[in-house]
N, C-alpha and C positions, 0 to 999 in steps of 0.2 A: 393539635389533636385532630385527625381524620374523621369523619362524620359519627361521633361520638362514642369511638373506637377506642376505647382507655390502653390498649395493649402498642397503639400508634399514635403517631405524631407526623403530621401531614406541614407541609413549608410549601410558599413558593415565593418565583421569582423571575423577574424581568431581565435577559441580559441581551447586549447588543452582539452583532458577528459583525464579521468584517465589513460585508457590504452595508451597513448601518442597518440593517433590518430589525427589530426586537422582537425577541423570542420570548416565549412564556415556558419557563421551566419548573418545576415541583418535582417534590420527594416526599417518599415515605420512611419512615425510621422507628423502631421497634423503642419502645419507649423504655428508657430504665437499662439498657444492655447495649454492651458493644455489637454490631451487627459481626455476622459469622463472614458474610461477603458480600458485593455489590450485584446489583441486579440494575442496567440501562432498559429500559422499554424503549422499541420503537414501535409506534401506532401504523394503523394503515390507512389506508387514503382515505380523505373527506372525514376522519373522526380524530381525536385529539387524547389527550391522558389523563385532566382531571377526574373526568367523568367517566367517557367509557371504558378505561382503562383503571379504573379505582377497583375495583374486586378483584383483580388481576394483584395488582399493587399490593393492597390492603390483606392477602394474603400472605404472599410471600414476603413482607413485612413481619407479619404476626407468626412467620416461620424463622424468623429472627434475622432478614437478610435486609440492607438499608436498598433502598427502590429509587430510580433517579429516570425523568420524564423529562420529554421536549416537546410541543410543538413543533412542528414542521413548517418553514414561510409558507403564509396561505391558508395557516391550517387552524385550529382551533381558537385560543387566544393570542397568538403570534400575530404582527402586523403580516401584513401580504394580502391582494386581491383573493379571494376563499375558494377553495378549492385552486389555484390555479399554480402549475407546480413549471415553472421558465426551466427548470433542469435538475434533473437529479439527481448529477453530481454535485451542487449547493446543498441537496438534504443528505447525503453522505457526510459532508463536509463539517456540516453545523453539527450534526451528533457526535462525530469525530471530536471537533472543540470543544462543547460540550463534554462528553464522557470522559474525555483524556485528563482533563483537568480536573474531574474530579478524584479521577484514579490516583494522582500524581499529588494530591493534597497529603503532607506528613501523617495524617493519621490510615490514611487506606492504602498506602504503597504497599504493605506486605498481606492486603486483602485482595480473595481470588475474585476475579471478574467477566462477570455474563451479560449476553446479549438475550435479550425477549423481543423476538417480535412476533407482530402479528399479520398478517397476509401481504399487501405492500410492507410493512414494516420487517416482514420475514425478508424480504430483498434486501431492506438496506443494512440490516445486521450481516446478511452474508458479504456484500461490497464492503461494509466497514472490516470484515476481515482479510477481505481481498486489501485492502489498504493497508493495513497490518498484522499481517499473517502469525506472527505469532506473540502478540499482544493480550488476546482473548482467552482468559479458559474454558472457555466454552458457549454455545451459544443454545438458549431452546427455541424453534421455529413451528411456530402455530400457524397450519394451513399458507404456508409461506406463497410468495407469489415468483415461483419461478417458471409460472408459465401461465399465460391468461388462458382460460377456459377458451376452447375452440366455440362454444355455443357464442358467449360475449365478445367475440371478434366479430371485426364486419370483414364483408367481404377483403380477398385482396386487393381488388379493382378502386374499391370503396377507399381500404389502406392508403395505395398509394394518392388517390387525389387530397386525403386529410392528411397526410404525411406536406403536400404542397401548401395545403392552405395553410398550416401551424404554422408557417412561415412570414403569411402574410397578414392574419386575422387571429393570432396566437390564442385572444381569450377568450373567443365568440365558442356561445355552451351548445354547438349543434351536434357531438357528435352518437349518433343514433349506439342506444344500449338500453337494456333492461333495466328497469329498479333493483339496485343491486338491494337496499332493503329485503324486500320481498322474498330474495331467492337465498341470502344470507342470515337471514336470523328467522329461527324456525318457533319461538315463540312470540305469540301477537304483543304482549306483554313489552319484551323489549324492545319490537320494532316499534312501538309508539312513544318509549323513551327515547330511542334514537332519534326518531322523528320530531319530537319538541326539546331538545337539545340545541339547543340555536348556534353552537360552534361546532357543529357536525354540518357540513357542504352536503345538499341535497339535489343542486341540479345537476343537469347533464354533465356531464367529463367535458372540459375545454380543449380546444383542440392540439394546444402544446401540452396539455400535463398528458391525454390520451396518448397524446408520441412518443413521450418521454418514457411513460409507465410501459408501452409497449419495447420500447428498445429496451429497457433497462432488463425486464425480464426474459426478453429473447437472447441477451449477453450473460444473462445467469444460466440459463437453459444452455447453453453452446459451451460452459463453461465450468460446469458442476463439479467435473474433476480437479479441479484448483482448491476444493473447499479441503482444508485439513486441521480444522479445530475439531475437539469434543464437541460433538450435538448431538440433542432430541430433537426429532419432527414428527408434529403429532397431525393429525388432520383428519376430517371427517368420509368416510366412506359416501357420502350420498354430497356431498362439496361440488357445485356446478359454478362457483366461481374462481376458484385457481383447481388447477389440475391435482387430483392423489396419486396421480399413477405418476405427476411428475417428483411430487415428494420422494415416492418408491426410486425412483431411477435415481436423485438425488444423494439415499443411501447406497444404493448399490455401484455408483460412480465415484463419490466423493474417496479422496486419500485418504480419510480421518480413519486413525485405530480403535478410536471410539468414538463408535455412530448407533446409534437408536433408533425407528421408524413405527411408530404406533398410528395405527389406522383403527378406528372406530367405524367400525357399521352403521347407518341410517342417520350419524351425526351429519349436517349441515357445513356451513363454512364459519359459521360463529360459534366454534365449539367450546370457547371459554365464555362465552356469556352469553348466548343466545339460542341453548338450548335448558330441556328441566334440569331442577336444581339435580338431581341423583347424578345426572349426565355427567353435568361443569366438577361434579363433588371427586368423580372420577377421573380427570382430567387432572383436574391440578394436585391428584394425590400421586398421577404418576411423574406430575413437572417437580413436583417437589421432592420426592424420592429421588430422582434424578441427577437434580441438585443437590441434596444432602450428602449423596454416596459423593462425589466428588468436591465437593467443598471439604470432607472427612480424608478422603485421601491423597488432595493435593495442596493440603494449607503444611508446607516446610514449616512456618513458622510456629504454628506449634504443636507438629512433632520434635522441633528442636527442643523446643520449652520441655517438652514430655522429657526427652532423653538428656537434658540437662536435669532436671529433678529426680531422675533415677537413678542419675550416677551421683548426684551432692546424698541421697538416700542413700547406696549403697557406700559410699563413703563412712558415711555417717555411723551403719551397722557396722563396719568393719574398724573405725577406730574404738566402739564401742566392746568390742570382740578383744579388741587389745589391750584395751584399759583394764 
């Protein structure tokens, strides 16, 4: 049971990847019912899924959908140096094994399946569908990171010599940035839970995961028009840590025939948990509307069931008719 959530039931779990690293996995699951369909979270950088990622969860659980979390190497309970991310094709990779395998378990193969992520996290649900383009029914992208704020970049000049060093002094935490705290979560309230969260990475960005995080989003940003799943992308009008205006470009590039772009005015970059409750209340009434409508119209399986029982029905009347 999830923090004393009768309507949930919270699991987790230790699994190893390839490179021997152990990861810390968890799920949510709607107690007493078949989930409608899967829901993968990926987290965003320095924060992890028990915790900060539980209201997230623990909703759309109790909207009847089962919830499936990873740590990222590095990242919250997973082994790895903290905060520090050697490539980010590795965190593609691990969600990849992760989610695929649960998809592919006999009881969820004929359930539909989403991606959530949240800002870094928004990246790698978009790469995880760059890796399997039509795997995903869709994905929802919260303030997604397809392009670091120009404010939180250093210079070019600055770029290129931390681009050299990552090579040489990978984990050393110098590279000059804001508290992203501060500028991301717009009540005091949750920056202080984040902040005494001890598997949440608080110091400086390292200098290989800053390279990393930076290529990764410049390759999504060059690349948008590749994206051709169903999504929502929601993001904050006043968001100084990934771009809104590149979300907007995002829907107006991406192939997908169904694409979504919701922008909230004066919302922040933590717009599912880190602003007032009316805010977040309206947020996930529209992730989950979202979800509902297409989980309703693209579950084959049962509509068949439906159109099997209408015809054993009409059968039924019609021998009845003849008798």
């Amino acid at each position: 049971m999830a923090n004393g959530d009768a309507d949930v039931r919270y699991e987790e779990e230790y699994i190893d990847n390839p490179r021997g690293v152990k990861l810390f996995t968890c799920r949510w699951l709607p107690e007493n019912k078949d989930p409608k369909a899967l829901i993968f979270l990926c987290h965003g950088y320095a924060m992890e899924c028990s915790i900060s990622m539980r209201d997230t969860a623990t909703r759309c659980a109790k909207a009847g959908y089962a919830v499936y979390g990873i740590d990222y190497e590095g990242h919250g309970k997973s082994s790895g140096l903290q905060g520090y991310v050697p490539s980010f094709q590795h965190i593609v990779n691990d969600c990849s094994d992760f989610f695929v395998g649960v998809c592919e378990r006999p009881e969820n193969k004929k359930k539909a399946r989403y991606l959530l992520g949240e800002s870094m996290g928004g990246a790698t649900a978009l790469l995880l569908h760059r890796k399997e383009p039509s795997y995903w029914n869709g994905a929802v992208l919260v303030a997604p990171m397809c392009k670091i704020a120009d404010e939180l970049k250093p210079h070019p000049f600055v770029v290129s010599i931390l681009k050299k060093l990552s090579y040489i002094i990978p984990t050393w935490k110098i590279v000059p940035t804001r508290d992203i705290i501060d500028i991301a979560i717009k009540t005091p309230e949750k920056r202080e839970e984040v902040r005494s969260n001890q598997y949440c990475y608080k110091g400086k960005p390292r200098l290989k995961t800053a390279h990393e995080l930076l290529m990764a989003s410049l390759d999504i940003e060059q690349n948008l028009h590749q994206v051709s799943l169903p999504f929502l992308v929601v993001h904050g009008g006043d968001d100084i840590v990934t771009d809104p205006s590149v979300s907007k470009l995002l829907y107006e590039t991406a192939s997908s025939e169904d694409k979504t772009f919701k922008l909230y005015p004066g919302m922040w970059h933590a717009l599912t948990s880190g602003e007032p409750p009316e805010s977040i209340d309206l947020v996930f009434s529209d992730i989950i509307a979202w979800l509902d409508q297409r989980t309703t119209t693209q579950d084959p399986a049962s509509e068949m069931e439906l159109k099997a029982k209408h015809d054993e029905d009409a059968r039924s009347k019609t021998s009845q008719i003849d008798g």
